[in-house]
PAKOL-13043 format. One record per residue (C-alpha): residue number from 1; residue in three letters; x, y, z. Coordinates in steps of 0.1 Angstrom, whole numbers. Each point is the difference from the previous one (the first is absolute). Layout:
<atoms>
     i    aa       u       v       w
   NUM   ALA       X       Y       Z
...
</atoms>
This chain:
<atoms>
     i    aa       u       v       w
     1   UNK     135    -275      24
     2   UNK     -23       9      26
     3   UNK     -25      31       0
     4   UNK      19      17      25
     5   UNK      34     -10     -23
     6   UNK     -15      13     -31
     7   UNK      -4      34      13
     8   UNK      31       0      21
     9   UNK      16      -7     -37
    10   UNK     -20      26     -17
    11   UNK       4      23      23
    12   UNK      37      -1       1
    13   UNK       9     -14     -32
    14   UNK     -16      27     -16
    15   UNK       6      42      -6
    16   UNK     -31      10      24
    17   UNK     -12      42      -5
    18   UNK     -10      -8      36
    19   UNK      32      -3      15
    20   UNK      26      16     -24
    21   UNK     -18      25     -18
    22   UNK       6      15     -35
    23   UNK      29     -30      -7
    24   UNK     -29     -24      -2
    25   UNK     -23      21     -26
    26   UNK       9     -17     -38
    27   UNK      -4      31     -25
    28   UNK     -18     -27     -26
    29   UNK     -25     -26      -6
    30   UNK      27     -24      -9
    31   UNK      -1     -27      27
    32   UNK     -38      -3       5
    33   UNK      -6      -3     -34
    34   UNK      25     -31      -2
    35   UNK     -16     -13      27
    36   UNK     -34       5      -7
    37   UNK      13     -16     -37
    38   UNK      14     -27      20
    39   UNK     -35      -4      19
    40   UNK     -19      -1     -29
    41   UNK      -8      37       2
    42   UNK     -27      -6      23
    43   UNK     -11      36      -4
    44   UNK     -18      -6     -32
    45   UNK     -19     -26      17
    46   UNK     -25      29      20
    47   UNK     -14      31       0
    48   UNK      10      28      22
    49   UNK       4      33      12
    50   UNK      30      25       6
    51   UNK       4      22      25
    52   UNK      26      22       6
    53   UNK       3      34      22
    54   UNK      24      17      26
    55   UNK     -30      -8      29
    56   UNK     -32     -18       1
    57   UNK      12     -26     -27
    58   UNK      -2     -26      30
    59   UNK     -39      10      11
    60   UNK      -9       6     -36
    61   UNK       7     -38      -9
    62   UNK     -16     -12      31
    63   UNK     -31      18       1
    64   UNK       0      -9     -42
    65   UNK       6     -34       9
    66   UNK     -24      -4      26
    67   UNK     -33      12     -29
    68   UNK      12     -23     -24
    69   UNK       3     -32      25
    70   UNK     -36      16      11
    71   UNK     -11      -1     -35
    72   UNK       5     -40      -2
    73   UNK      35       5     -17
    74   UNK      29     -22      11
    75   UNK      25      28      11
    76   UNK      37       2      -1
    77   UNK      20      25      19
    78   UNK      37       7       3
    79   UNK       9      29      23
    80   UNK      33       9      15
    81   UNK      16      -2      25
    82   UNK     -16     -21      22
    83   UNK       1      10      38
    84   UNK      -6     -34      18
    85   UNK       3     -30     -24
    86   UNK      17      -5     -32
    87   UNK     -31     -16     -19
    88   UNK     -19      34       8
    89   UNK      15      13     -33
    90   UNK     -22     -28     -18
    91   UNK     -36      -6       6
    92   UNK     -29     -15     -15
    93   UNK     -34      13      12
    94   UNK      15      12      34
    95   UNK      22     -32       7
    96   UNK      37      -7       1
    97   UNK      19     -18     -26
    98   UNK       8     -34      17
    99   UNK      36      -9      13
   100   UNK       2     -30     -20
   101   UNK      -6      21     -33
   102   UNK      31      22      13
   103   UNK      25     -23       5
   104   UNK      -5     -20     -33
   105   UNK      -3      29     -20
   106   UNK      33       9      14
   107   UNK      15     -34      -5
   108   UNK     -10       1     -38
   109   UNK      10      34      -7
   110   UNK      36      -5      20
   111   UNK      18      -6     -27
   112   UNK      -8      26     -19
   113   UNK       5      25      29
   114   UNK      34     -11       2
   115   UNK       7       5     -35
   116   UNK     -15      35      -4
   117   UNK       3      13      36
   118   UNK     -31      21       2
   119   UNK     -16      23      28
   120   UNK     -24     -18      29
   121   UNK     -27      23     -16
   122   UNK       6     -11     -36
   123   UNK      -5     -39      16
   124   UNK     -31      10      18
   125   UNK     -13      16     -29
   126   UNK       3     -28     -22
   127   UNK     -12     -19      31
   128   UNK     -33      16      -1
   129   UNK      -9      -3     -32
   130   UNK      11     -36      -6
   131   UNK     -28     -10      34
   132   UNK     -25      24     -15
   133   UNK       1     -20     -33
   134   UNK       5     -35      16
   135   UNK     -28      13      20
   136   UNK     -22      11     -31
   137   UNK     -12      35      18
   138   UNK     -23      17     -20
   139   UNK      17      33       7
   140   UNK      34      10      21
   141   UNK       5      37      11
   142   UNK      32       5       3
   143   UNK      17      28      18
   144   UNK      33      17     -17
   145   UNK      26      -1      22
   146   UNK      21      31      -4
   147   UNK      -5      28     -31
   148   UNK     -10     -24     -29
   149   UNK      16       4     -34
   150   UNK      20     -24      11
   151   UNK     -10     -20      30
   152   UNK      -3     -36       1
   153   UNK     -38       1      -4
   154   UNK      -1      15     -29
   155   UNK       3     -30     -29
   156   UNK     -39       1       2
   157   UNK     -22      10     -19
   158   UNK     -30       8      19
   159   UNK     -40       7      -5
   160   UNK       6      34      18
   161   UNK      32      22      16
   162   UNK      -5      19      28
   163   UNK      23      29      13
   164   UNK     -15      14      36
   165   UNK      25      31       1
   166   UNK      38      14      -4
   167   UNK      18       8      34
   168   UNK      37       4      11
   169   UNK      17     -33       4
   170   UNK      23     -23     -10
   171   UNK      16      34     -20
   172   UNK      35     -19      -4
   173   UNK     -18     -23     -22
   174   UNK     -28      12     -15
   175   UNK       9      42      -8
   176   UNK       4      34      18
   177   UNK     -32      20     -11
   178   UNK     -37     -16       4
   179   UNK      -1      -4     -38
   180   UNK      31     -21      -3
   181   UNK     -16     -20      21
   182   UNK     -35       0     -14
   183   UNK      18     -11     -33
   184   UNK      17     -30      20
   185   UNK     -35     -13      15
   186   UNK     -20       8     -33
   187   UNK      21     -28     -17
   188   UNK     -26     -22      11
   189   UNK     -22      14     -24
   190   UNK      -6     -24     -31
   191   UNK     -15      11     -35
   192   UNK     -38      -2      -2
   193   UNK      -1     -12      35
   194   UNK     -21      28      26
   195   UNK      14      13      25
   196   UNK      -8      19      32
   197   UNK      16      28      16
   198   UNK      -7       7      37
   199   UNK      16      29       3
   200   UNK      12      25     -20
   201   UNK      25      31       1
   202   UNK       6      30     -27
   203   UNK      38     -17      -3
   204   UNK     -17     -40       0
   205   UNK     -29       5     -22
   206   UNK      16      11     -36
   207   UNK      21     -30       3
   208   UNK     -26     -24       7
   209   UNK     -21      13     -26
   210   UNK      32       0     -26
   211   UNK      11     -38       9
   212   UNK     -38      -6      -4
   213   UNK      -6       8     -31
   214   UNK     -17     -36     -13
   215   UNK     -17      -6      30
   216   UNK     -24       9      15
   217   UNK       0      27      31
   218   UNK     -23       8      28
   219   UNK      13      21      34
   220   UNK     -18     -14      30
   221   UNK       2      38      11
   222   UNK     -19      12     -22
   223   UNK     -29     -24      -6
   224   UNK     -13      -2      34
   225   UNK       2      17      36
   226   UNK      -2      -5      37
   227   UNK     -35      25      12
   228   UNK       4     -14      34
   229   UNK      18     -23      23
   230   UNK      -3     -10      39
   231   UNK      14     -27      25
   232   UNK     -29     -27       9
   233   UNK       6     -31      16
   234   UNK      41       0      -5
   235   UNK     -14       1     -40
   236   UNK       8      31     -20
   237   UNK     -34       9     -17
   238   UNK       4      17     -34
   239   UNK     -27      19     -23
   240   UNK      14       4     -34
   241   UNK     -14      17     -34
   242   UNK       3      -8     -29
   243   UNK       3      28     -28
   244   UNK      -9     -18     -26
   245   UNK     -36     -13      14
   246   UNK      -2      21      27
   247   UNK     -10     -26      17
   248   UNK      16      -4      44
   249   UNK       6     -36      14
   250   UNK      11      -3      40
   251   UNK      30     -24       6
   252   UNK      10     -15      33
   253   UNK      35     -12       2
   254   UNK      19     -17      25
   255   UNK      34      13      -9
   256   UNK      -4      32      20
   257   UNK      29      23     -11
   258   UNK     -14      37     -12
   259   UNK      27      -9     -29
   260   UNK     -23     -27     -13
   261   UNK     -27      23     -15
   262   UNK      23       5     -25
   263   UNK      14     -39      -9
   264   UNK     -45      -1       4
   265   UNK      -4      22     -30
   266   UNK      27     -17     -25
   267   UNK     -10     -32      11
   268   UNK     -37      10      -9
   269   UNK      12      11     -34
   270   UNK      19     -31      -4
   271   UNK     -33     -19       5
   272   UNK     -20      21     -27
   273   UNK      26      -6     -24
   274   UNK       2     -39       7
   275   UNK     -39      -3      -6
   276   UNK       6      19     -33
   277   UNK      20     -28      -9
   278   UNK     -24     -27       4
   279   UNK       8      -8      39
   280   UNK     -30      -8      21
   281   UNK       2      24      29
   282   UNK     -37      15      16
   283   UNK      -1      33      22
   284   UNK      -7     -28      31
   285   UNK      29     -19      -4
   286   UNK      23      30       2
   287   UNK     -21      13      33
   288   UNK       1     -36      15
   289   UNK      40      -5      -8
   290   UNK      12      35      14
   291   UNK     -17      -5      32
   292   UNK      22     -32       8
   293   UNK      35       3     -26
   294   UNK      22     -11      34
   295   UNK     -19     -31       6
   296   UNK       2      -9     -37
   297   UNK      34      12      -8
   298   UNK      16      -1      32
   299   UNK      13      33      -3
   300   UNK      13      18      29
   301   UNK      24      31       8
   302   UNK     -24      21     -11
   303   UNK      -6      30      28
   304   UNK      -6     -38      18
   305   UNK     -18       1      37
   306   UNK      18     -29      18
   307   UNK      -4       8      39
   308   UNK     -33      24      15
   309   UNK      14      22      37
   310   UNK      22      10     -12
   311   UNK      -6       2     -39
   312   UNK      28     -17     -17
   313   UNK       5       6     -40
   314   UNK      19     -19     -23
   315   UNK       5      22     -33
   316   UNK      24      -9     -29
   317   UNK       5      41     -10
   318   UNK      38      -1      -7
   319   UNK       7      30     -25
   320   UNK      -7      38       2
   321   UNK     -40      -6     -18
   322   UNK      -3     -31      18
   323   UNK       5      23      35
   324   UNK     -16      27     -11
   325   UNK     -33     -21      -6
   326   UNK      10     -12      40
   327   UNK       4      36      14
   328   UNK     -38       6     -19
   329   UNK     -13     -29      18
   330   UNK      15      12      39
   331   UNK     -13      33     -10
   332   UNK     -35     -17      -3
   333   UNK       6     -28      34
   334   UNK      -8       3      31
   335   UNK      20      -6      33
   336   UNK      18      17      31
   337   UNK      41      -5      -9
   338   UNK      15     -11     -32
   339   UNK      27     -35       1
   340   UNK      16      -4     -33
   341   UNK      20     -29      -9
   342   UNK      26       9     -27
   343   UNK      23     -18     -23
   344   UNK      13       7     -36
   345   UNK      25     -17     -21
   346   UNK      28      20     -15
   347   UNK     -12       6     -35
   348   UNK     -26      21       6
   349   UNK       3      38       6
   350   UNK      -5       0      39
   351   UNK       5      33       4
   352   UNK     -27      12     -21
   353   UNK     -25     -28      17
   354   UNK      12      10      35
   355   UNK      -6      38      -5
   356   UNK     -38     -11      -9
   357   UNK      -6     -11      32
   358   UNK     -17      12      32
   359   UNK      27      14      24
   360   UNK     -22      -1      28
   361   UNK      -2     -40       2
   362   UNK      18     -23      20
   363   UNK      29     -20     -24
   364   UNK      11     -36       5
   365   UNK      31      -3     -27
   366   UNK       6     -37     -11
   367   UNK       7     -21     -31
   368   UNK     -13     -32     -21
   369   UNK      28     -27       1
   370   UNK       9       9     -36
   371   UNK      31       6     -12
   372   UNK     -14      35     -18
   373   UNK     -12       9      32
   374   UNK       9      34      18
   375   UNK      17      -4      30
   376   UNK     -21      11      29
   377   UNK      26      25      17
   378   UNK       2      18     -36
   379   UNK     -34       1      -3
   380   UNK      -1      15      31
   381   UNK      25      27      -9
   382   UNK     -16      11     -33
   383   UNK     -32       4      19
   384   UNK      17      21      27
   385   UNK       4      27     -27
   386   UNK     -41       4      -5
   387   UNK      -8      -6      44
   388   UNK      -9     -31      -3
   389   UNK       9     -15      29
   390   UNK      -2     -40      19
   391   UNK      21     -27       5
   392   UNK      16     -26     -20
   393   UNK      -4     -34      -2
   394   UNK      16     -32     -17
   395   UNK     -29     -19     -11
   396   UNK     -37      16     -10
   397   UNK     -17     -24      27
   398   UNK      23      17      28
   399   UNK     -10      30     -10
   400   UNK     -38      -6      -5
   401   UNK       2     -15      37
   402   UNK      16      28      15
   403   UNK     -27      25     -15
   404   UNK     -24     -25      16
   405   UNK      11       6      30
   406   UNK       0      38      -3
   407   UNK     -28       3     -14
   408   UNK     -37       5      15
   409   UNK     -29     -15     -12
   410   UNK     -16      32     -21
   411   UNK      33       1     -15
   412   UNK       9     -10     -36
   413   UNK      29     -20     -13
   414   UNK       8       1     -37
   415   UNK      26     -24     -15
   416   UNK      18      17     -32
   417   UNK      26       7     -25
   418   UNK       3     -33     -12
   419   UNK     -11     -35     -14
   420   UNK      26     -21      14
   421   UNK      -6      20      33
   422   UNK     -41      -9       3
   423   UNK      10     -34     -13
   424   UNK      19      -8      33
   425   UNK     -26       9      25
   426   UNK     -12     -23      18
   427   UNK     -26      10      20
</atoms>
């Protein structure tokens, strides 16, 4: 098979969370532990790290990998999904998987996937971690891809877990109150291995600190603190403290969402916890890696600038925290009118996202070409209810062109409510 076959195959050969949802989540481990048996269990063959979290999990493992390729470590990462290219889910120090490694992989595991039938996730889990092995990475981060307990990702046993917070999503699956939920993410938590907390609630911390119990515990939250923060340069320059040494260090970073001061704090804490254990990591490196994690990691989606006159945003925000950390960031932006380019798939609780946002903005309704998409009239209809009011349009490029047009150069467009829906832009 060709590249272009191989994913065609993957793609539609196997149950894809992407397209159909729910139907495509497998309730246990089963499948990627046979094929990770059938691999070799190429997990066992390098370190890593875990993190898991309703939002920020995908800037978290970035900006982690990103200080440990800094630090002279060879550094996996699997994230997901991807927005552009398949092989984004699996990097080495900032670069692609290669075609060639995709396509045989698939050839030699095809046999196998027709025998056990399992999830595109479950393949691309056991994907990863057979290149990171073939590979010999020193480290892989690797990003949970929904709750935990029982997520693909989570036959590892890594040198530290990570949880950045516990928000409302993905309720069908993972529990109706926030401590459900916290219980479902917190399976990634493994005896006598640490583990960081970003963020913590009175419902989420009790059963962090219960499934914890022989391992060790920090909460970013409480360990250090933002004193002061400003724009400079497109860079978001932060002062933190630390209340254990008292002791303030200024960080520029280039991922300039208000939202990141808090992934900035867990990922610090991540850091102290992975010298602790032996991992050569100075204060310079960190400083150095922050400044430039999208050139190393390629990340992007993240409150991401892609046209000046007028300012065009690409933000992956998709549930009701992920848009309320948006609505903060308008409230702190500059411009004359308001575009925003909207698209949700059906899963999510629209209405609750929708009634979050500003009223007095201009709405271009659309849709990723997604099965789980919204429809673009419907969305259009629910958001009637709460005065938002635009057009609708087919295909996210349609609408981003039309708000183009309408808007003037001290205007802002912001691209939202989806992953699949930033993925598609083309601009």
């Amino acid at each position: 098979m060709s590249y272009q076959e191989t994913l065609d195959y993957l793609y539609n050969r196997l149950p894809m969370f992407s397209h159909i949802g729910a139907a495509a989540f497998k309730k246990d481990l089963t499948n990627t532990i046979r094929l990770c048996e059938a691999l070799g269990n190429p997990q066992r063959r390098f370190k890593s790290i875990h993190v898991a979290g309703t939002n920020g999990k995908g800037s978290t493992s970035h900006m982690l990998a990103a200080i440990l390729q800094t630090a002279g470590y060879k550094t996996g990462l699997y994230t997901s999904p991807h927005l552009k290219d398949f092989r984004e889910r699996i990097k080495i120090n900032g670069e692609m998987c290669c075609e060639a490694f995709v396509t045989q992989f698939t050839q030699r595991i095809r046999p196998l996937i027709e025998e056990i039938e399992p999830s595109f996730f479950e393949i691309t889990v056991a994907m990863a971690f057979d290149y990171f092995a073939s590979q010999q990475v020193d480290v892989a981060v690797i990003e949970v891809g929904l709750g935990g307990r029982l997520d693909s990702t989570n036959i590892i046993t890594p040198e530290l877990s990570i949880i950045t917070n516990i928000g409302w999503d993905h309720m069908n699956m993972l529990g109706n109150t926030l401590a459900e939920i916290a219980g479902e993410k917190a399976g990634i938590i493994k005896p006598h291995i640490p583990v960081v907390i970003g963020e913590s609630l009175p419902e989420t911390k009790p059963v962090f600190e219960q499934k914890a119990n022989a391992s060790p515990i920090s909460f970013a939250e409480t360990t250090r603190y933002v004193t002061d923060w400003k724009y400079e340069q497109h860079q978001l320059v932060v002062e933190v403290a630390d209340n254990r040494h008292q002791e303030h260090q200024v960080y520029h970073l280039d991922l300039p969402g208000i939202y990141q001061l808090k992934n900035l704090l867990t990922v610090l804490e991540a850091v102290t916890q992975l010298q602790q254990k032996g991992w050569r990591i100075d204060h310079q490196m960190v400083q150095q890696a922050l400044r430039q994690v999208k050139k190393l990691t390629g990340l992007h989606g993240r409150w991401e600038v892609i046209h000046q006159h007028p300012l065009v945003v690409l933000d992956v925000g998709h549930n009701i925290d992920g848009i309320k950390q948006i609505r903060e960031q308008l409230e702190l932006s500059t411009y004359k009118q308001l575009h925003i380019v909207m698209g949700m798939v059906k899963d999510k609780e629209v209405d609750k996202v929708l009634a979050l946002l500003p009223a007095y903005a201009t709405y271009y309704f659309t849709k990723a070409q997604i099965p789980r998409a919204l429809d673009e009239k419907t969305l259009q209809q629910i958001a009637a209810k709460y005065q938002l009011n635009g057009h609708s349009f087919e295909e996210v490029n349609a609408a981003l062109q039309n708000a183009m047009e309408h808007a003037s150069k001290d205007d802002m467009i912001l691209v939202c409510g989806s992953v699949f829906l930033v993925g598609e832009v083309r601009l």
